[in-house]
PASEBA-1860 file (N, C-alpha, C; in nm, 3 decimals):
! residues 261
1> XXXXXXXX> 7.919/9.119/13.038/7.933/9.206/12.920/8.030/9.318/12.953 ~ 8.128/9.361/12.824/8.178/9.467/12.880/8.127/9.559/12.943 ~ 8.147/9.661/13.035/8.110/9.814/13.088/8.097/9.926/13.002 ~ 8.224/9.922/12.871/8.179/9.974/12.809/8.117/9.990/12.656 ~ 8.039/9.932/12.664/7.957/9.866/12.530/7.835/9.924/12.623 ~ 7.745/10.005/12.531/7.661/10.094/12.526/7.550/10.048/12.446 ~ 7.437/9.999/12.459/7.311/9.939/12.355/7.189/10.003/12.401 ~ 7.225/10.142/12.409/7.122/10.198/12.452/7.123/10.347/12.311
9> XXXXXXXX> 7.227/10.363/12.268/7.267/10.428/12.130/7.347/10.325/12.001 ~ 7.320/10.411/11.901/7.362/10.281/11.782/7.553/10.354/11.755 ~ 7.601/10.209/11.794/7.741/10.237/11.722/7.755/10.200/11.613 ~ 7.873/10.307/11.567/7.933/10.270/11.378/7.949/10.107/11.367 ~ 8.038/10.033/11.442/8.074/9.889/11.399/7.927/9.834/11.379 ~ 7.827/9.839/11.470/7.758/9.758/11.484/7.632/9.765/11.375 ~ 7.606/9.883/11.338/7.577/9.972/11.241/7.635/9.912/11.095 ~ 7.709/9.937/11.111/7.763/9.852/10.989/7.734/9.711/10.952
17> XXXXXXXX> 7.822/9.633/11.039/7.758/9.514/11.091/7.592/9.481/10.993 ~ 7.540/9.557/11.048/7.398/9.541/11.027/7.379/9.547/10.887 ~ 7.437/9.635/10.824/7.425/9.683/10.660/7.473/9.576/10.597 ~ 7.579/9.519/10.636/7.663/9.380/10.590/7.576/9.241/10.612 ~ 7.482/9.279/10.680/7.411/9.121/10.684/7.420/9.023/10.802 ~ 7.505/9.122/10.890/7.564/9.030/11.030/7.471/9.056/11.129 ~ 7.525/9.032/11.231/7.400/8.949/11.364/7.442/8.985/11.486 ~ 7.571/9.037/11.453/7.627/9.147/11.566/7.582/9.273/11.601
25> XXXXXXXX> 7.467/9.271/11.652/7.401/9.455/11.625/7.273/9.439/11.755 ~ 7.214/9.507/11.795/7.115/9.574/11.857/6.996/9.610/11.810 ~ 6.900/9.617/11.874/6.776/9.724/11.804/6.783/9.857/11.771 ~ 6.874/9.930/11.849/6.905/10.059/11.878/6.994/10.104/11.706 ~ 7.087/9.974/11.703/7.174/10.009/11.586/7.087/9.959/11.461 ~ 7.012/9.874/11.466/6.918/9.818/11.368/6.796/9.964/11.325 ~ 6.732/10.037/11.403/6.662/10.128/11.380/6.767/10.251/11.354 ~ 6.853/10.275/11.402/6.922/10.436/11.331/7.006/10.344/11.195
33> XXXXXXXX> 7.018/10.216/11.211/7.056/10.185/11.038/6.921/10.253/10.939 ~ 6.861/10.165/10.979/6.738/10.204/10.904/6.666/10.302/10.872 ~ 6.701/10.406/10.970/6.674/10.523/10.944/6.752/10.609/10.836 ~ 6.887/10.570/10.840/6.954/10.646/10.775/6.986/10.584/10.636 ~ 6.914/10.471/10.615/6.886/10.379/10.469/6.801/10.478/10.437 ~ 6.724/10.545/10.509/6.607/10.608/10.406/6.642/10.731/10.385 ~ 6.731/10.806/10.476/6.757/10.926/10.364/6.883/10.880/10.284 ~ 6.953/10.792/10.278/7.015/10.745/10.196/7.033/10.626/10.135
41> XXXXXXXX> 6.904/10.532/10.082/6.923/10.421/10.051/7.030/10.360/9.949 ~ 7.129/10.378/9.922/7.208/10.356/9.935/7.341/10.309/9.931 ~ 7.313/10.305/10.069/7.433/10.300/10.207/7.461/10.125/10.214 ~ 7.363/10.072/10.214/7.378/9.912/10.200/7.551/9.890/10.060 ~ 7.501/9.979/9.923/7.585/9.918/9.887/7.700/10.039/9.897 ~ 7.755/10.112/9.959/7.841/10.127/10.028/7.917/10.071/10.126 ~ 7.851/10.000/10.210/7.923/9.886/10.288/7.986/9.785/10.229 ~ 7.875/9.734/10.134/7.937/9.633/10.024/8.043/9.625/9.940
49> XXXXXXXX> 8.055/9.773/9.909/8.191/9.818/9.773/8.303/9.817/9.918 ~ 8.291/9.902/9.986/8.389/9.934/10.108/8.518/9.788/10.160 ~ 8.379/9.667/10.165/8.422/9.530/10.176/8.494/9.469/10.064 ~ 8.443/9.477/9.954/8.511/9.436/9.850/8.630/9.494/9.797 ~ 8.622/9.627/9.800/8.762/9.711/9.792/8.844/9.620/9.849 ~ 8.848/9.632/10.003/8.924/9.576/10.064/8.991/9.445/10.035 ~ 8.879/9.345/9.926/8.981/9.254/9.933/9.028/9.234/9.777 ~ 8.981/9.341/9.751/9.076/9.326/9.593/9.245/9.403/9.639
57> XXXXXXXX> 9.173/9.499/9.715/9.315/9.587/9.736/9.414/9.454/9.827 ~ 9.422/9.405/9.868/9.460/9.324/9.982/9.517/9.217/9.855 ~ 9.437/9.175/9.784/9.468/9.046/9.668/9.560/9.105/9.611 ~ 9.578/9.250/9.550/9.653/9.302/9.442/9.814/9.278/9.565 ~ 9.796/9.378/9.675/9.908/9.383/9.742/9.997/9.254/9.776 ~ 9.930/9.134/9.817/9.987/9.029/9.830/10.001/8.919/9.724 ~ 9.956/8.934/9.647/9.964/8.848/9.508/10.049/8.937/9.382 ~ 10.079/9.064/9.403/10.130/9.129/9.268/10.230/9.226/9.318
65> XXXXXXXX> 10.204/9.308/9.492/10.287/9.353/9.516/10.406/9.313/9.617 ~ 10.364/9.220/9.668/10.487/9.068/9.747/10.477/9.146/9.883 ~ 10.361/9.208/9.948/10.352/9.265/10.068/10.334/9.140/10.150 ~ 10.395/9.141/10.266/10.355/9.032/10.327/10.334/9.079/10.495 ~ 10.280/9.226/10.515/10.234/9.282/10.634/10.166/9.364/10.622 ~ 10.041/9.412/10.673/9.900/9.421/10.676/9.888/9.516/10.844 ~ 9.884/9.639/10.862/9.844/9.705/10.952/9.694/9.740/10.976 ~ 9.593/9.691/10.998/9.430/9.698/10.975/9.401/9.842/11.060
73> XXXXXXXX> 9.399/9.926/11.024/9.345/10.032/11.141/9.178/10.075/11.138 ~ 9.120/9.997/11.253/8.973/10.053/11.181/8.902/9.954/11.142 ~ 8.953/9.815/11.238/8.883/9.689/11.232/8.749/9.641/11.170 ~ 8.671/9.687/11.292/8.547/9.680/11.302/8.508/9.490/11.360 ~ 8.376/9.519/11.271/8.334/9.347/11.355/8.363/9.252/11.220 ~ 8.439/9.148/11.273/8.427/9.050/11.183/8.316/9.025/11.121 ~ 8.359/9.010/10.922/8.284/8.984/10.847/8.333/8.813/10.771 ~ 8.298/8.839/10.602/8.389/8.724/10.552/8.479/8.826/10.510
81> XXXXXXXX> 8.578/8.741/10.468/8.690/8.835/10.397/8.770/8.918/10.488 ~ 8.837/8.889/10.593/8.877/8.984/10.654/9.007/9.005/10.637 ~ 9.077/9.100/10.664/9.195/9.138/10.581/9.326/9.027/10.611 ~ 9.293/8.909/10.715/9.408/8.832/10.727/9.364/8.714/10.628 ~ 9.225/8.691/10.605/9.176/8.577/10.556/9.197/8.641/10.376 ~ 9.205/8.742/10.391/9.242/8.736/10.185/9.374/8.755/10.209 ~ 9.444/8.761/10.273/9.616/8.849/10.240/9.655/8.636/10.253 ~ 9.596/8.578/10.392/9.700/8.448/10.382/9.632/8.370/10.282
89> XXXXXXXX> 9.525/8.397/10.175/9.492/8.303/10.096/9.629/8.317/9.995 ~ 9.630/8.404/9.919/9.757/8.421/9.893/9.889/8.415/9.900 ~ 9.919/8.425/10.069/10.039/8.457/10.135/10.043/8.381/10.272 ~ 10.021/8.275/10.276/9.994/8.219/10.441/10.096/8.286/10.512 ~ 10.189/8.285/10.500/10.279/8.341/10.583/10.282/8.495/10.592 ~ 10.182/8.568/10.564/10.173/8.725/10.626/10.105/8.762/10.747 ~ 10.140/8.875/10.765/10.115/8.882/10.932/10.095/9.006/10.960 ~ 9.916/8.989/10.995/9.846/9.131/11.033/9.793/9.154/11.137
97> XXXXXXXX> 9.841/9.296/11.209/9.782/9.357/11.289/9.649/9.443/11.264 ~ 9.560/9.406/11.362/9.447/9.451/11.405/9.438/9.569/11.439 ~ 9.346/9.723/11.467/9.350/9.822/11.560/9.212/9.837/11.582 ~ 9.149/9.845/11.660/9.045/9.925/11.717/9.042/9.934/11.900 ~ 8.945/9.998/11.884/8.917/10.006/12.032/8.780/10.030/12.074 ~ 8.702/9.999/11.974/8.559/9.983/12.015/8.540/9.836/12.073 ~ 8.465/9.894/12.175/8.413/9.756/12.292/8.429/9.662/12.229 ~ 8.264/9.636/12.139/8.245/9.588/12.092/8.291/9.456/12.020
105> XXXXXXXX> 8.410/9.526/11.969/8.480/9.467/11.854/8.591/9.401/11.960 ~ 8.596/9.477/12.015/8.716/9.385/12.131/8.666/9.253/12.196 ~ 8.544/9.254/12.200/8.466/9.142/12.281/8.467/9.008/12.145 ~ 8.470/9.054/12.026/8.466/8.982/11.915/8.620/8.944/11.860 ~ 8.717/9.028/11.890/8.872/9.005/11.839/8.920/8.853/11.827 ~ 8.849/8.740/11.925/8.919/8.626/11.951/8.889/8.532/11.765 ~ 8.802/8.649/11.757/8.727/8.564/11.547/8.817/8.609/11.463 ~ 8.882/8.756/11.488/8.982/8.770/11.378/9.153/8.711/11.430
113> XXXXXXXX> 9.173/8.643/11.561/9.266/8.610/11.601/9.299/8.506/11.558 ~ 9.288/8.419/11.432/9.316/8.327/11.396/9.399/8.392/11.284 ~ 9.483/8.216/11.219/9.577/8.220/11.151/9.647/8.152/11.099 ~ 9.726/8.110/10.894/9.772/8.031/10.899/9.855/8.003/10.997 ~ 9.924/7.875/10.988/9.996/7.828/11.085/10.124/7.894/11.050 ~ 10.188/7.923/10.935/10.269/8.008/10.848/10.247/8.152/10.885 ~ 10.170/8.208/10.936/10.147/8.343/10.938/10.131/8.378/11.086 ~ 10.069/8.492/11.120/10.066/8.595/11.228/9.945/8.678/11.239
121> XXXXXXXX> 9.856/8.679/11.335/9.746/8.808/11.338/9.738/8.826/11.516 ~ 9.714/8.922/11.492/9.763/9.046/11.612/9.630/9.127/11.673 ~ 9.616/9.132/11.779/9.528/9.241/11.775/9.544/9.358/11.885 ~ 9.547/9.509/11.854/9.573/9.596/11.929/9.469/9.693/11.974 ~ 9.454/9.755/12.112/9.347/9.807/12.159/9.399/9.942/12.173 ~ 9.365/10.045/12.055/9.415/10.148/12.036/9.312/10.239/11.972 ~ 9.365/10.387/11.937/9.291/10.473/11.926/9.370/10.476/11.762 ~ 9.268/10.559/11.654/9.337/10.576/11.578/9.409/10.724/11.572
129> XXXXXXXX> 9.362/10.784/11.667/9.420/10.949/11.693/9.516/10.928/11.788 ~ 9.582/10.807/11.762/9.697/10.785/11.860/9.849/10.732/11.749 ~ 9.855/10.753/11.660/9.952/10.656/11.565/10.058/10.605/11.628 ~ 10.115/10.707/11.746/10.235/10.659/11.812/10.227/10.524/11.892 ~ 10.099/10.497/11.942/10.090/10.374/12.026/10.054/10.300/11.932 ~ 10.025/10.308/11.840/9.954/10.227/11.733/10.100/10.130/11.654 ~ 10.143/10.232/11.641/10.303/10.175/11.544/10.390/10.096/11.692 ~ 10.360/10.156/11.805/10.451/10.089/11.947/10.420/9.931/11.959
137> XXXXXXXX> 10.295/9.930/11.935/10.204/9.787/11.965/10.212/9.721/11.858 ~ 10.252/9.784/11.732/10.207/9.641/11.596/10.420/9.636/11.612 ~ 10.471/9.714/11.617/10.581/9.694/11.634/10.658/9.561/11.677 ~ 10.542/9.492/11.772/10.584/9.377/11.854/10.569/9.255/11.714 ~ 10.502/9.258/11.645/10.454/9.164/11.523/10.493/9.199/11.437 ~ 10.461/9.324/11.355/10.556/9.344/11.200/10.684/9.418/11.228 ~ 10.725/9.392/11.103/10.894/9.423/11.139/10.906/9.546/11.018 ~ 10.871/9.675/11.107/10.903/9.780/11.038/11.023/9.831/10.966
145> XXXXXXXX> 11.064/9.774/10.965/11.209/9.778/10.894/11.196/9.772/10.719 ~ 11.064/9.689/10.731/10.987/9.623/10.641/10.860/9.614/10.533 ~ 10.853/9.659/10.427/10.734/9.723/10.389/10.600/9.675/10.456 ~ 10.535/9.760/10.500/10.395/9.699/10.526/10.270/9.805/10.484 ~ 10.168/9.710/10.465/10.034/9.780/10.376/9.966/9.851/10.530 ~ 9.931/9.981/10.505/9.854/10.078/10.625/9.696/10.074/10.568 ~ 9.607/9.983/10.628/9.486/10.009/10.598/9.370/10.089/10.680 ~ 9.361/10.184/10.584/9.240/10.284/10.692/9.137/10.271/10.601
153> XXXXXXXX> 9.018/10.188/10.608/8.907/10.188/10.496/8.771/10.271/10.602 ~ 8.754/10.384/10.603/8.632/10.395/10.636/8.675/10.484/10.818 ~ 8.763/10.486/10.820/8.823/10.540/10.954/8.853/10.664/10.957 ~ 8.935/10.762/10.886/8.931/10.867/10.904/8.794/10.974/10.891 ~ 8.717/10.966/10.861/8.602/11.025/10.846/8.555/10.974/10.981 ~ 8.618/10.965/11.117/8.578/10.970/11.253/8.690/11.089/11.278 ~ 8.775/11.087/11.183/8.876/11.219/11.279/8.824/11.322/11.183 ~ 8.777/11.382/11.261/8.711/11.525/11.232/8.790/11.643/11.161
161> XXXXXXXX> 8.868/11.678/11.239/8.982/11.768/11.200/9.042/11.717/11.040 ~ 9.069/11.774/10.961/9.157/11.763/10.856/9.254/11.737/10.891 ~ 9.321/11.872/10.895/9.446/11.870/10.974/9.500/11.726/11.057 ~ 9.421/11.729/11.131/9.483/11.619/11.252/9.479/11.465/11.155 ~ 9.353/11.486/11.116/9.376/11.325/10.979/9.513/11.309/10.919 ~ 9.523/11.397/10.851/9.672/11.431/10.760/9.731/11.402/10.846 ~ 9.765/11.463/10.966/9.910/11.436/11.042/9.885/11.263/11.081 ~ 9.790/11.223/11.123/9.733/11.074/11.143/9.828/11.003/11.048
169> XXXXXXXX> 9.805/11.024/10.928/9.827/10.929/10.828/9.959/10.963/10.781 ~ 10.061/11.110/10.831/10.196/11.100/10.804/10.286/11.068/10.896 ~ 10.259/11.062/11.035/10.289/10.934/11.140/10.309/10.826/11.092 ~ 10.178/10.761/11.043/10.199/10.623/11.009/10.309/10.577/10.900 ~ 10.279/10.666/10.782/10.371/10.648/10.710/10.499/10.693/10.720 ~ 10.549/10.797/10.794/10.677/10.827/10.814/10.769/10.715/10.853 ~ 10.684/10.615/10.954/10.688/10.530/11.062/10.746/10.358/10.926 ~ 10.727/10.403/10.834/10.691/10.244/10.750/10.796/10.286/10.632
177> XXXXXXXX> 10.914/10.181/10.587/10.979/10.199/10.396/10.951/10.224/10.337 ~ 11.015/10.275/10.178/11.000/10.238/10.064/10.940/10.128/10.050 ~ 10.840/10.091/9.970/10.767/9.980/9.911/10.664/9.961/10.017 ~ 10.651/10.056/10.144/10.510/10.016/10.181/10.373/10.079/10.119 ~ 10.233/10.056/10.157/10.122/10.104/10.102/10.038/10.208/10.196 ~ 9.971/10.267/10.160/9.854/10.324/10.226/9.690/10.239/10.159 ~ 9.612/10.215/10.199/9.525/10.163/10.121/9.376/10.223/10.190 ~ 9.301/10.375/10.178/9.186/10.450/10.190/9.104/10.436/10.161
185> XXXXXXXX> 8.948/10.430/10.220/8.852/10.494/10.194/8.756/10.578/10.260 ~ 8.710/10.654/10.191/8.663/10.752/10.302/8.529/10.816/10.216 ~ 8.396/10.884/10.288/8.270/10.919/10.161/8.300/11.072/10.192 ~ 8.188/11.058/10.087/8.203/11.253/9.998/8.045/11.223/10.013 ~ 8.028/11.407/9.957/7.888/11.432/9.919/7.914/11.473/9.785 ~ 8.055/11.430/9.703/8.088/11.500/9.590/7.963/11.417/9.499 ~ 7.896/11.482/9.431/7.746/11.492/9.334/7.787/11.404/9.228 ~ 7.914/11.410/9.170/8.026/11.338/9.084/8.007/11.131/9.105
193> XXXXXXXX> 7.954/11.150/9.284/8.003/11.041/9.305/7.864/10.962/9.352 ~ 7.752/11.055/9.404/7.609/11.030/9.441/7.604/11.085/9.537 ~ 7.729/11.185/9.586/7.729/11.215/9.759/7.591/11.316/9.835 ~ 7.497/11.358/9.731/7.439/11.452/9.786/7.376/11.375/9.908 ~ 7.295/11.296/9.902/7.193/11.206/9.993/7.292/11.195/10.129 ~ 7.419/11.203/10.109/7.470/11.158/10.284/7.465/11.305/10.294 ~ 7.441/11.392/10.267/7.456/11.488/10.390/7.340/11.523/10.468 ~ 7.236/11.423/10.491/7.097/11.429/10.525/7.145/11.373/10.639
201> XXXXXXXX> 7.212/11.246/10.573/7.235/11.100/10.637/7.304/11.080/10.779 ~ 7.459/11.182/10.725/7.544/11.198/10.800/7.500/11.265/10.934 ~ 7.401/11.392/10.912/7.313/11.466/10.963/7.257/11.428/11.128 ~ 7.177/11.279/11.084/7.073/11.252/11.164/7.198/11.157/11.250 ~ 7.276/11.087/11.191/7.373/10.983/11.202/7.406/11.064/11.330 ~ 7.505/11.199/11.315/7.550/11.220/11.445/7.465/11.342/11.548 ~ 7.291/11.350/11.527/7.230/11.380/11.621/7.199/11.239/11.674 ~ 7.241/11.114/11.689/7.178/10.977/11.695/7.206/10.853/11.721
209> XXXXXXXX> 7.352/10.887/11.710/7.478/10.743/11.687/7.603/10.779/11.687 ~ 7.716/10.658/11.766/7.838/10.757/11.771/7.963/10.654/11.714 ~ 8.036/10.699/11.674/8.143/10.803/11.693/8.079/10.912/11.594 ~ 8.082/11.075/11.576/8.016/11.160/11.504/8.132/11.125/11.383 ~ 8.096/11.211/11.240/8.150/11.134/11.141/8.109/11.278/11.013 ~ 8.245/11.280/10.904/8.218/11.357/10.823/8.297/11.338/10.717 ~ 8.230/11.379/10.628/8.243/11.382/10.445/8.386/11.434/10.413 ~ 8.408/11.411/10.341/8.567/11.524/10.267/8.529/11.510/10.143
217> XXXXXXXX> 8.613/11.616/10.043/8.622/11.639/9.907/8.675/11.583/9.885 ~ 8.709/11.566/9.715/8.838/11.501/9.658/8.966/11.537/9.699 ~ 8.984/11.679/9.682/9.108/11.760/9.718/9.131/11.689/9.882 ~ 9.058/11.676/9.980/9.091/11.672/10.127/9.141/11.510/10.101 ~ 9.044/11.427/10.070/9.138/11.288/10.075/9.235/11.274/9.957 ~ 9.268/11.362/9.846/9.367/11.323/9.785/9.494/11.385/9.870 ~ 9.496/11.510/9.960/9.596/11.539/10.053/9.630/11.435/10.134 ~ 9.531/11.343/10.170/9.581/11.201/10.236/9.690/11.105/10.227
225> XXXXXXXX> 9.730/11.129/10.069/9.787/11.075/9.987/9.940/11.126/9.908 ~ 9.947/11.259/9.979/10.071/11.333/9.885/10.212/11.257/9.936 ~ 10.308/11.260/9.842/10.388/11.203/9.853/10.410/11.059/9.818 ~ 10.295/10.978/9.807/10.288/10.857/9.777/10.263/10.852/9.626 ~ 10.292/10.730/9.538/10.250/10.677/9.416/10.104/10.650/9.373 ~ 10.013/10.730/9.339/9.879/10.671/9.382/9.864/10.601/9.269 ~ 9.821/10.429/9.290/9.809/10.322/9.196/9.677/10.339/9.117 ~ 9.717/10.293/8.982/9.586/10.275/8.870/9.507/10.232/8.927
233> XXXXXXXX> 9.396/10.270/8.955/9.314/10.392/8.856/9.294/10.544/8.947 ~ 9.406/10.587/9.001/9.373/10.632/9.103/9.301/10.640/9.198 ~ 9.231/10.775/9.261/9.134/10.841/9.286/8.962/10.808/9.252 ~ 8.903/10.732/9.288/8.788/10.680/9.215/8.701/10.647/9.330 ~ 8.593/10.612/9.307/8.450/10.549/9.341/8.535/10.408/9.409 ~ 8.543/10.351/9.541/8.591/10.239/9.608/8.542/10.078/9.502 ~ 8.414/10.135/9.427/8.336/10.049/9.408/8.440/10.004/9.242 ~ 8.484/10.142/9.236/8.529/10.116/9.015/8.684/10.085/9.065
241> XXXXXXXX> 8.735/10.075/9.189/8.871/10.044/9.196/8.906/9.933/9.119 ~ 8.939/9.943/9.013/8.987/9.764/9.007/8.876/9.655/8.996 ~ 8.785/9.703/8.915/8.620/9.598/8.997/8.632/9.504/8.921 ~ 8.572/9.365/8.943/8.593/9.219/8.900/8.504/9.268/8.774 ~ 8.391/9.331/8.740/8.216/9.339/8.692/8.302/9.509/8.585 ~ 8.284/9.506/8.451/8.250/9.621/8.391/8.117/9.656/8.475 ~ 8.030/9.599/8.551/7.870/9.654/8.512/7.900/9.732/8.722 ~ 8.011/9.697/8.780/8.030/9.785/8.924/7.997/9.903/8.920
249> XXXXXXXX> 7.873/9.916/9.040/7.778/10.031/9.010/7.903/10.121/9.079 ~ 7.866/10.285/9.086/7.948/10.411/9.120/7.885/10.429/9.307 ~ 7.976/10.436/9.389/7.950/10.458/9.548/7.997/10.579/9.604 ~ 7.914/10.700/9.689/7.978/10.782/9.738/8.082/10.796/9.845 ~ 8.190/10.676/9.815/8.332/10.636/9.851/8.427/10.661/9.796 ~ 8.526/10.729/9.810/8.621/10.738/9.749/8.710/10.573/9.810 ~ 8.766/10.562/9.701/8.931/10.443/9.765/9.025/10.478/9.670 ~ 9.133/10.422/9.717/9.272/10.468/9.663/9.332/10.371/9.765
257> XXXXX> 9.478/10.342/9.640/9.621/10.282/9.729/9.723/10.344/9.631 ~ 9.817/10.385/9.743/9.875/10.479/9.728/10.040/10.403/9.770 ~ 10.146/10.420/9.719/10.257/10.302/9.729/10.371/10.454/9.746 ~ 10.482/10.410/9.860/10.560/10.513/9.926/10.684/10.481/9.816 ~ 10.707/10.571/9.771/10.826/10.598/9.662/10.967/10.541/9.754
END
């Protein structure tokens, strides 16, 4: 087993993992899930909208916006739907890089390393408070020259700092063309959205489980976003982005994709 994979505290991937229905997880991450289902029950369908975002946003980009590169920052553990498996249903020939650097997920990478035979998937062992090595390493696979979609779903709300988020995410994009994407999500406690219950949540989460982890306003993740085109319907609930269902319940998630002028 890796050295550093830790099952003696509950991590975010695995944590998640767990909320999603997967089998990749611990007792450790199975009981602080569960714990934090109850001051925020939920959180289950937050994971759920979070996932689905992802592959509507991913469907729209490669089926309507002719993206055919996919930067994943913020992996996690393979689920269904993962951002190479909706972009090449569409697009066999697109080609996405991976980022994380949790153990974990590294011990699991060889599941998202597949690929049409037409296409490309990548995987990089990086920090996301690193963009410079991040853009050095996918560099070898997408061809920045070239629009490509920047996906952070659920990742910045590990970088603590504002500040340092923002600069995070104008690295990346400085780094990428005209016609590439940003594609966000990140939770609130905005009341607007159901956010009161995570700040109990979030609470116990990082006396308990790690990476520690925090909320933003509208205003903080719409600064995420300045400079970019932010696509219909803007600013919204991850869950009302674009939802297949009039009846898509409201999640204390924000998502947004946001397209570089």
């Amino acid at each position: 087993m890796n050295d550093r994979i830790r099952t003696d505290i509950a991590h975010n991937a695995r944590v998640w993992n767990y909320w999603l229905g997967g089998k990749d997880n611990y007792p450790v991450d199975r009981a602080v899930g569960d714990q934090v289902t109850g001051f925020y029950p939920s959180i289950g369908e937050v994971a759920r909208a979070d996932r689905a975002f992802l592959g509507r946003a991913v469907t729209h980009l490669a089926a309507d916006a002719g993206v055919r590169q996919f930067l994943d920052i913020g992996t996690g553990l393979p689920t269904a739907d993962n951002t190479h498996e909706v972009a090449q249903r569409v697009a066999p020939d697109a080609r996405i890089v991976y980022v994380d650097n949790d153990p974990i997920v590294l011990t699991h990478a060889r599941a998202l390393l597949t690929s049409a035979p037409e296409g490309v998937t990548e995987y990089v062992d990086a920090d996301a408070h690193d963009p410079e090595k991040i853009l050095a390493a996918a560099g070898a696979t997408l061809d920045l020259s070239r629009p490509v979609a920047v996906m952070m779903l659920g990742i910045l709300n590990f970088v603590l700092d504002t500040d340092e988020a923002r600069s995070i995410v104008r690295t990346l994009m400085d780094a990428v063309p005209s016609g590439s994407h940003l594609v966000l999500t990140h939770p609130t406690l905005e009341p607007e959205l159901g956010g009161e219950g995570n700040k109990a949540a979030m609470a116990f989460w990082n006396e308990n489980a790690t990476p520690p982890i925090t909320a933003r306003s509208r205003a903080e993740f719409a600064s995420f976003l300045e400079g970019l085109d932010v696509l219909e319907p803007g600013i919204v609930s991850c869950a009302r982005w674009r939802p297949v269902s009039a009846e898509a319940c409201t999640v204390a998630q924000f998502g947004a994709v946001g397209r570089k002028p």
